[in-house]
C-alpha positions in Angstrom: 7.4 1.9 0.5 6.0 0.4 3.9 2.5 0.8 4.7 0.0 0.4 7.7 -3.2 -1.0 7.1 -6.6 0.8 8.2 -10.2 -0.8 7.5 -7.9 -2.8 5.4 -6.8 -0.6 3.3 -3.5 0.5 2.7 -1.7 3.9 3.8 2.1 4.7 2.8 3.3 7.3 5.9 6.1 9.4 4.9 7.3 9.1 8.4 7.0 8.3 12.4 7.2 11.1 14.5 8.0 10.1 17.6 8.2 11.7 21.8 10.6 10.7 24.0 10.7 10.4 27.4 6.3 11.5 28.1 6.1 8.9 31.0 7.5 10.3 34.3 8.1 6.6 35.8 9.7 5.2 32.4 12.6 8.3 32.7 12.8 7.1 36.4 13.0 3.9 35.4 15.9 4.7 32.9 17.3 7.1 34.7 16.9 9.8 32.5 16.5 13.4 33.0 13.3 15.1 32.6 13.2 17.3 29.8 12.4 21.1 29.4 10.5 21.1 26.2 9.6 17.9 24.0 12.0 15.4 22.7 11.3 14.4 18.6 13.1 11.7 16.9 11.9 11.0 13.6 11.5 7.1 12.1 11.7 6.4 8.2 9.0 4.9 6.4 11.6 1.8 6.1 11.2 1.4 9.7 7.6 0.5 9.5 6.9 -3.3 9.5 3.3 -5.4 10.5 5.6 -8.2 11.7 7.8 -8.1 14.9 11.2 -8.8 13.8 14.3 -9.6 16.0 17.0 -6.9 14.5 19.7 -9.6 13.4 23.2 -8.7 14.4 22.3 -7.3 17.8 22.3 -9.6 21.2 19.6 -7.1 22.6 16.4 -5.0 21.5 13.8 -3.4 23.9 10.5 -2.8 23.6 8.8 0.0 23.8 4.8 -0.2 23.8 3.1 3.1 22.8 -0.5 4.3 21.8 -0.1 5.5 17.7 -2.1 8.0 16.1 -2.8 8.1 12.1 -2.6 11.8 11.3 -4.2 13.5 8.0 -5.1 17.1 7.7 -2.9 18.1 11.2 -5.6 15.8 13.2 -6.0 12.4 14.9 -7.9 10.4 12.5 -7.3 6.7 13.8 -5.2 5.0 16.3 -3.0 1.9 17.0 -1.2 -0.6 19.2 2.9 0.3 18.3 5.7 -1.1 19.4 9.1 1.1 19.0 11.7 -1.0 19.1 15.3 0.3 20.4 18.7 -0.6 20.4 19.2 0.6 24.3 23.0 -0.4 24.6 23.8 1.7 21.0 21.2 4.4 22.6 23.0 4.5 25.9 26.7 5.4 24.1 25.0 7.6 21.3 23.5 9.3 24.3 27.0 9.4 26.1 28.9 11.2 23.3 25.9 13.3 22.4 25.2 11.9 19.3 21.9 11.2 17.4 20.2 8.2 17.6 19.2 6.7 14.7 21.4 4.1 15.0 19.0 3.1 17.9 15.6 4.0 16.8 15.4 3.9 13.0 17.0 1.0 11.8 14.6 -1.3 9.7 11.1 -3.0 11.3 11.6 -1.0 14.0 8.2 0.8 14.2 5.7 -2.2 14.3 1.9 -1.0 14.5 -1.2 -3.1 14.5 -4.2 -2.3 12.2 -5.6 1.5 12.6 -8.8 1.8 13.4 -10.9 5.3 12.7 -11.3 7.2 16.6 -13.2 10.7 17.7 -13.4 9.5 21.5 -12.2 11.3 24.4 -8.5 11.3 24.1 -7.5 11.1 27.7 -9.7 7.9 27.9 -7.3 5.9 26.0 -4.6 3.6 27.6 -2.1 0.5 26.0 -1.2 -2.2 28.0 1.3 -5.2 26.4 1.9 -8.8 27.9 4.6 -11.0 26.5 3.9 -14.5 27.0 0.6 -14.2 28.9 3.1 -11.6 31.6 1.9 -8.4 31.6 4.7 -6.0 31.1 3.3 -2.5 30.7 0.3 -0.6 31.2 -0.2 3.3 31.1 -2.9 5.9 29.6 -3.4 9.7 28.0 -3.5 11.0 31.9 0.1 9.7 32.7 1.3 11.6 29.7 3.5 14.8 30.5 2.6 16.1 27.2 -0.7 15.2 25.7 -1.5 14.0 22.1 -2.8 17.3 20.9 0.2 19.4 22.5 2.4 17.6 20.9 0.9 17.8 17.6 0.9 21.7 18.0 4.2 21.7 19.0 6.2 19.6 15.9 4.0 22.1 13.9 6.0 24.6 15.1 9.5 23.3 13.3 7.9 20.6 11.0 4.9 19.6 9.5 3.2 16.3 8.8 2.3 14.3 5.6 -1.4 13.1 5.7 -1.2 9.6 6.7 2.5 10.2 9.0 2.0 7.9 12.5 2.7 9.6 15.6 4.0 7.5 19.0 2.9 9.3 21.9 5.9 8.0 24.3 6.3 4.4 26.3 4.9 3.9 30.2 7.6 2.1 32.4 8.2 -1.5 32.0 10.5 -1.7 29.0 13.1 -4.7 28.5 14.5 -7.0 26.4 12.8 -9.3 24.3 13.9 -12.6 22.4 12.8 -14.7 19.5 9.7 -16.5 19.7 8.2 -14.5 22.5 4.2 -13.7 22.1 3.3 -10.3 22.3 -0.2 -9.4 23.3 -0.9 -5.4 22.3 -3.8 -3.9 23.6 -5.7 0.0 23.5 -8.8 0.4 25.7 -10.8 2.9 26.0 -12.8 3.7 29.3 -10.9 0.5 30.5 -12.9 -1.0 27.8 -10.9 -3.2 25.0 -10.9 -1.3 22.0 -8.3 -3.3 19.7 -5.5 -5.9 20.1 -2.8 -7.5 18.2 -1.2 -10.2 18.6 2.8 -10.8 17.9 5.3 -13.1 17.3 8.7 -12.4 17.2 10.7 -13.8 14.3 
């Protein structure tokens, strides 16, 4: 199985759960509607990778910066710089025909996550920004969020539960795109506009 690393030291999540469309400009931006009640998609553990990897076969991939939360006992124990990769041209027809979207979302590497580190801060205090190639591409916090962290905890407790040491992604702000091989990635979480992490990829 894949694992994620926190204070070095290896965790095996059963799963990603991950929200959709959270950032009001990112559904503008992809001209989406806005939901009535939360969008779920789940990502396997064989999605999980600490590298950024260029999904071969495919001309295209977007990326999708997001702020990730370990979770163990039903709680936010630690957090992360993710990046949730998607197939948008697959995503676009699935979403046509009213299909699922794993195709899109869940195919292999395509939840990449920096080291975890442990967090009790203020939760609305966080924000992720990303630069590719020293450009910065997106930036967005906890109080641009339609739903917030904990709500949406509560809420996929309703139909599902979590494993201790699941990862949840808490949604993208606007400024996805396409990416190619050999771009560096620059992931960053602040908190209080303060660095708190970064990682630092390169796509292979």
């Amino acid at each position: 199985m894949n694992s994620i690393l926190i204070n070095q030291k290896e965790i095996f999540p059963s799963k990603v759960v991950c929200i959709g469309r959270n950032y009001v400009d990112h559904i503008k931006e992809l001209n989406n509607e806005t939901p009535d009640s939360m969008v779920f998609f789940f990502k396997p553990n064989s999605s999980i990778s600490k590298n950024l990897i260029f999904p071969k076969g495919n001309k295209s991939c977007h990326y999708e910066a997001e702020i990730s939360f370990l979770i163990e006992e039903n709680k936010i124990s630690a957090l992360a710089f993710g990046l949730d990769l998607t197939l948008r041209e697959v995503q676009s027809k699935l979403k046509e025909k009213g299909l699922p979207w794993e195709r899109a979302k869940a195919f292999n590497h395509s939840a990449v996550f920096s080291e975890f580190i442990s967090f009790n801060g203020n939760l609305d205090d966080l924000s992720v920004e990303l630069y590719i190639n020293d450009e910065l591409k997106q930036k967005g916090g906890v109080e641009l969020m339609i739903n917030k962290p904990e709500e949406i905890i509560n809420e996929l407790l309703k139909f599902s539960s979590f494993e201790d040491g699941d990862v949840l992604m808490t949604g993208t702000p606007k400024g996805v795109g396409e990416f190619k091989v050999g771009d560096i990635f620059l992931g960053k979480i602040l908190y209080k506009d303060k660095l708190l992490l970064k990682q630092r990829f390169e796509v292979v």
